[in-house]
N, C-alpha and C positions, 0 to 999 in steps of 0.2 A: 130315852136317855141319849140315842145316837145324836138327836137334835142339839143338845149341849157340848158335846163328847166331841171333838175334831184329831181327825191320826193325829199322833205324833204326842198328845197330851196324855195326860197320867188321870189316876181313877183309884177309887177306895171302894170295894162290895162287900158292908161288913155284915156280918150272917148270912154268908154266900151261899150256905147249903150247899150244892153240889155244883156249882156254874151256871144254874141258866140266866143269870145275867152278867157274871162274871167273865165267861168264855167268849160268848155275844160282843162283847163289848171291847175286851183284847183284841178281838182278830179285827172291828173295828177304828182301835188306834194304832194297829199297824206294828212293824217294827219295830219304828222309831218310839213307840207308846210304851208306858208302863200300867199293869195295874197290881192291885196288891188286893186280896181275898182272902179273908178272914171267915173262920167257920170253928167255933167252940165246940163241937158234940164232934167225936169219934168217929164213927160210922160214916157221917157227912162229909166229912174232913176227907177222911180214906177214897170215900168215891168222887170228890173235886180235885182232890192231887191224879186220880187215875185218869180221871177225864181228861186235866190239864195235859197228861205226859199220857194220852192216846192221841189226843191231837194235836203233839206236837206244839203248842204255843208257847214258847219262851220269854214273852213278853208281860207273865204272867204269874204272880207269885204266891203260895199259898202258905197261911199262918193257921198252925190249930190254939188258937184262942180267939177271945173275945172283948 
């Protein structure tokens, strides 16, 4: 995905599950990036928001739906 994906541009991971391609892929577009990470099931959700805000990436937005 990194090959399509350039910093600064924006991104959609829907059934994110927990970030491994979600988080990957923010710290990729950088700052300036956006991405938005959707994850329906509970459990998932709780451990991509924990993920997101242990490593700190603010460029990176988590929705529990679907």
């Amino acid at each position: 995905m990194k090959r399509f994906l350039k910093p600064g541009e924006q991104f959609l991971d829907i059934g994110s599950h927990m970030g491994y391609v979600a988080i990957p892929l923010a710290l990729h577009v950088g700052e300036k990036g956006q991405g938005y990470a959707f994850e329906p099931q509970k459990y998932n959700f709780e451990m991509l928001a924990k993920n997101i805000k242990e490593n700190e990436i603010s460029q990176l937005q988590a929705f529990n739906f679907g």
